[in-house]
N, C-alpha and C positions, 0 to 999 in steps of 0.2 A: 803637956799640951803644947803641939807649934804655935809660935808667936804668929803674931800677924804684921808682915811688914808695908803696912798701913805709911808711918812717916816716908817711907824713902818714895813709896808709888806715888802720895800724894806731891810732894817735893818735886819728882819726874814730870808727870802730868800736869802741874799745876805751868811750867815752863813752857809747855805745847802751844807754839803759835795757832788758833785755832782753825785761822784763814790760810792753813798751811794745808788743811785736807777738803775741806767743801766750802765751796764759792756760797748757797743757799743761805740766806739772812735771814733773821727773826721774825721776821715780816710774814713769812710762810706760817706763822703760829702754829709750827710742827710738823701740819700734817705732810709737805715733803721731804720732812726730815723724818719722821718717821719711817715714810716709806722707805730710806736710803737704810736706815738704820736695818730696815728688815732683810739686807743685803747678806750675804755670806760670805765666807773669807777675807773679810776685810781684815785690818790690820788691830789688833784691840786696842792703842792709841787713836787710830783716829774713829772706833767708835766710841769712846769716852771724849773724843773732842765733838764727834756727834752727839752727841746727851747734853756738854755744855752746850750746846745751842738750843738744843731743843729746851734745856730747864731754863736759857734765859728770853726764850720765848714765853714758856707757858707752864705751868706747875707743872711737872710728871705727873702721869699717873701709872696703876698698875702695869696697862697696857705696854708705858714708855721702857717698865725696867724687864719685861719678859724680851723684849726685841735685845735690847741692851747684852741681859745676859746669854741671850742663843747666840748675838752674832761673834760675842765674846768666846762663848763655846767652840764656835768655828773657825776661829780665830787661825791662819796659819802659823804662829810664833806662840809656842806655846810659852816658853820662858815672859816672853810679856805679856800673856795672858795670868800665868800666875802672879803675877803682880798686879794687874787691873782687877784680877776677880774682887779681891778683897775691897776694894775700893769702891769699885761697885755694889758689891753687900754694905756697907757703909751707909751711901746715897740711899740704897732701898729701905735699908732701916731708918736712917734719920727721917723718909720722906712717910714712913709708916706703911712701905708697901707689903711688906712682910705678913700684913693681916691678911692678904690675898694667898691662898693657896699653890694658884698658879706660876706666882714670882718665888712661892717657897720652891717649889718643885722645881721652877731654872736654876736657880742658885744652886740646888743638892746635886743636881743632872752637874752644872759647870765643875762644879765642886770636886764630885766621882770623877768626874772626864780628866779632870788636871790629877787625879789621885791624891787628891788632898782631901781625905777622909776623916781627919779630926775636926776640920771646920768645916766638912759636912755634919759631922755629929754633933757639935756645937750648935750648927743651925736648927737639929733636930731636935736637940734638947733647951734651945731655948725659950719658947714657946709661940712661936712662929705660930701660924696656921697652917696644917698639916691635912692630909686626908691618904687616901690609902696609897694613890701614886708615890706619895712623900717616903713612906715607909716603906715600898717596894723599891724604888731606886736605890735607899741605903742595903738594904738586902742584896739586891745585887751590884753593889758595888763593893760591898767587903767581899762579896763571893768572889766577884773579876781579883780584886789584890791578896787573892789569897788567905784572909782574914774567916774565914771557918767558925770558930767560936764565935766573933762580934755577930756576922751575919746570922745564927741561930739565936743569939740573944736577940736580938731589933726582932726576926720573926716571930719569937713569941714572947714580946710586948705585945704586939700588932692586934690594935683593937678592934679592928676587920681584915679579912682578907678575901683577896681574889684570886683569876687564875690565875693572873700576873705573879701574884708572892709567892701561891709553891711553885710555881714554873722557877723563878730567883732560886729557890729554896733547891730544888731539886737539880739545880745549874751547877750552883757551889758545892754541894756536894760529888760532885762530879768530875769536878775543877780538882775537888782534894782528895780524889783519889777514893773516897768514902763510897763505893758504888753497892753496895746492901742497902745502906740506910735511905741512897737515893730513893732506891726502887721501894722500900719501907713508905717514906714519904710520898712518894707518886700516891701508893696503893692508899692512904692517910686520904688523899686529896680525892681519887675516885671514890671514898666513901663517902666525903662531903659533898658528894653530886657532883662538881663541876665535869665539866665533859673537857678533854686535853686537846688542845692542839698540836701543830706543825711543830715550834717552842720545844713546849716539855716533849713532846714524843721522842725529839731529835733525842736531848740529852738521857730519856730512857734508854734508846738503841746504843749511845756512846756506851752507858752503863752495864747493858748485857753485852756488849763485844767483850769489855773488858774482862767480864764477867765466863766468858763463853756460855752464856745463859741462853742457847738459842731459842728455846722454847720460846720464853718470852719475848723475845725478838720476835718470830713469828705471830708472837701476839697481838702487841703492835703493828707488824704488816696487814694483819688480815685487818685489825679497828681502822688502820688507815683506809683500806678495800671497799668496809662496808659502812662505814658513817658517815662517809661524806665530808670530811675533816675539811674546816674552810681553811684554804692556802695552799692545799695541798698540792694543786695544778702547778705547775711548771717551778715547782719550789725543788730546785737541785740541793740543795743540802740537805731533806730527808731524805731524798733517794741516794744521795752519797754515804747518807748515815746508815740507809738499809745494806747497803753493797758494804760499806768498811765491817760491817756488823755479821753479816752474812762469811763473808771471806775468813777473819778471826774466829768464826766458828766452826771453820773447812767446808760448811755448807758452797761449795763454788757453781754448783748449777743454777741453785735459786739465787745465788750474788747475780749473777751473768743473766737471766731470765729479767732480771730487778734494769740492771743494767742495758740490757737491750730493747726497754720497752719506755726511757725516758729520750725524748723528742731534745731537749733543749740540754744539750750534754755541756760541760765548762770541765779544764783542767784538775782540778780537784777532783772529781768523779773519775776520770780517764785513770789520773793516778792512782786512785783505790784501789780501781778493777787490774791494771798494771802492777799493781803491789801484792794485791791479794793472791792472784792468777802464779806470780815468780813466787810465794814467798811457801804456797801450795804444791807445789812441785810440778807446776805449768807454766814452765820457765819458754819454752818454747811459742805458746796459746798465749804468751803476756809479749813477748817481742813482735810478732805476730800485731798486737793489739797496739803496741808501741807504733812499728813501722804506718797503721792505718791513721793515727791520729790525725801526723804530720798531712796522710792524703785529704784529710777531711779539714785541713784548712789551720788545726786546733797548732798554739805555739807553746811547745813544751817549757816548766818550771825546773830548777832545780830537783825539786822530788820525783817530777816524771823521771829524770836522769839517772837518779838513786833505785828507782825502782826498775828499769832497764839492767842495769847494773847489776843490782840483785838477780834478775833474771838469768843472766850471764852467768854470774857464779854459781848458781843451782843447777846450771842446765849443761856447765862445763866449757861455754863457748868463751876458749879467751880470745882470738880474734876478733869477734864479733863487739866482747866489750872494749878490745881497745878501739876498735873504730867507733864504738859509740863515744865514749870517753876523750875521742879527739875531735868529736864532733860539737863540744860542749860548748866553746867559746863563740863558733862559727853562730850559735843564736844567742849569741852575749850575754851568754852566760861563766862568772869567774868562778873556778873551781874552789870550791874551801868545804871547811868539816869532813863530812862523811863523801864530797867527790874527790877530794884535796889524795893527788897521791904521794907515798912516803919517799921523803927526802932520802 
């Protein structure tokens, strides 16, 4: 189990001139200190020097350490947030905030964020006050670190669940490559009634590309069609997930069909249908698509580049890639990996 280096943050912090970040006195008995606190991006030093103001104004309460720990979350400097968090679990425990759910659930959220998962789990297993968000966020947070077994073990402890947990459930699996069991589990969850959203649908469609399960894909396209799914409206990354899904399973008309009836288009999509189109053997109908982006305003990624590219090679034009490939810097972009060419 990782230690907690408690001494050296408290050692750190405790030397912080406090009138070195907010002019506001004690006098305000919080409530502008609060609301500074609820600020984002700050530095996590000076929201621990905002707390000590706030606790030498007026006890904390619950209220004081959920601000504490999100603005910590948001922290730009992550290296001195992982040293504040602990510190701040501290405070919330010794003040007894921890019976509150909601200061559990910051703390696990900061915790996951920093990927510091054993004193997530620590906080899980200590008898903190928990409720189902608690146990969802460690689900999906050993899913995001790759942690596969942990996240199936916490999912079934789980004394309740919602859609939240197999949607977690069905992410990590996903993540690891497990794309059967995902859809296993999907179909587990539509037994238990819940009705799926935007969430799990995506990582369903991830799963049958991989899969080249089109069927199923079209499955999900039509429940997307006909239920009414909330979020579904201008939500680009299911329709990027139908087109990347579509494309991997040579279906290119209904990719393209998917593709020209989304309003609110963003690079990522471009690139799908640019990937899908070259890697299809419509190497031509993707350059084509490439050349229109730029007219439509959109500033190409790295992958857009790879996928032109690709285009190139499939379609024979080497002309055409070197000018594209000398084009690359020209939108500041530096060549490496897969644009990088050989020395």
């Amino acid at each position: 189990m990782a230690r907690w280096p408690l001494a050296a943050a408290r050692s750190r912090f405790r030397r912080l001139p406090v009138a070195a970040f907010f002019s506001t006195g004690p006098s305000s008995h919080g409530c502008p200190l609060h609301a500074e606190l609820a600020r984002r991006g700050v530095p996590a030093v000076a929201s621990l020097a905002l707390y000590s103001r706030i606790r030498a104004a007026t006890p904390p309460i619950a209220f004081t350490f959920s601000l504490l720990l999100a603005a910590l979350a948001s922290s730009p400097s992550a290296g001195c947030t992982v040293l504040a968090a602990p510190v701040a679990h501290a405070q919330a425990l010794k003040c007894g905030a921890l019976a509150h759910p909601v200061v559990t659930n910051s703390l696990l959220k900061l915790y996951c964020a920093l990927g510091l998962l054993p004193f997530a789990r620590r906080v899980l297993d200590s008898g903190a006050a928990l409720d189902v968000a608690s146990w969802n966020t460690m689900v999906s947070g050993y899913g995001k670190s790759g942690d596969l077994a942990a996240a199936q073990e916490v999912f079934g402890r789980m004394p309740e669940r919602n859609l939240v947990s197999w949607s977690a459930m069905v992410d990590a699996l996903v993540r690891a490559g497990e794309f059967v069991e995902a859809l296993w589990v999907f179909d587990r969850m539509m037994f238990e009634g819940l009705k799926p959203d935007v969430v799990v649908l995506v990582s369903v469609l991830k799963a049958c590309a991989h899969l080249g399960a089109v069927e199923r894909g079209r499955w999900v396209h039509r429940y997307l069609e006909t239920e009414g799914v909330a979020g579904r409206q201008r939500n680009v990354m299911v329709e990027t997930a139908l087109v990347d899904m579509y494309c991997k399973c040579g279906c290119m008309e209904e990719a393209w069909s998917v593709f020209d009836s989304v309003h609110c288009l963003d690079v990522v999509l471009w690139n799908s249908m640019i990937g899908g189109l070259a890697v299809n053997g419509h190497g031509e109908r993707a350059l084509e698509l490439f050349r229109m982006m730029f007219e439509k305003g959109f500033r190409p990624n790295q992958s857009t580049f790879v996928a032109a590219l690709c285009a190139c090679t499939h379609t024979g034009l080497v002309d055409e890639g070197r000018h594209i490939f000398q084009s690359i810097r020209r939108h500041g972009i530096e060549p490496e990996g897969a644009l990088r060419l050989p020395s």
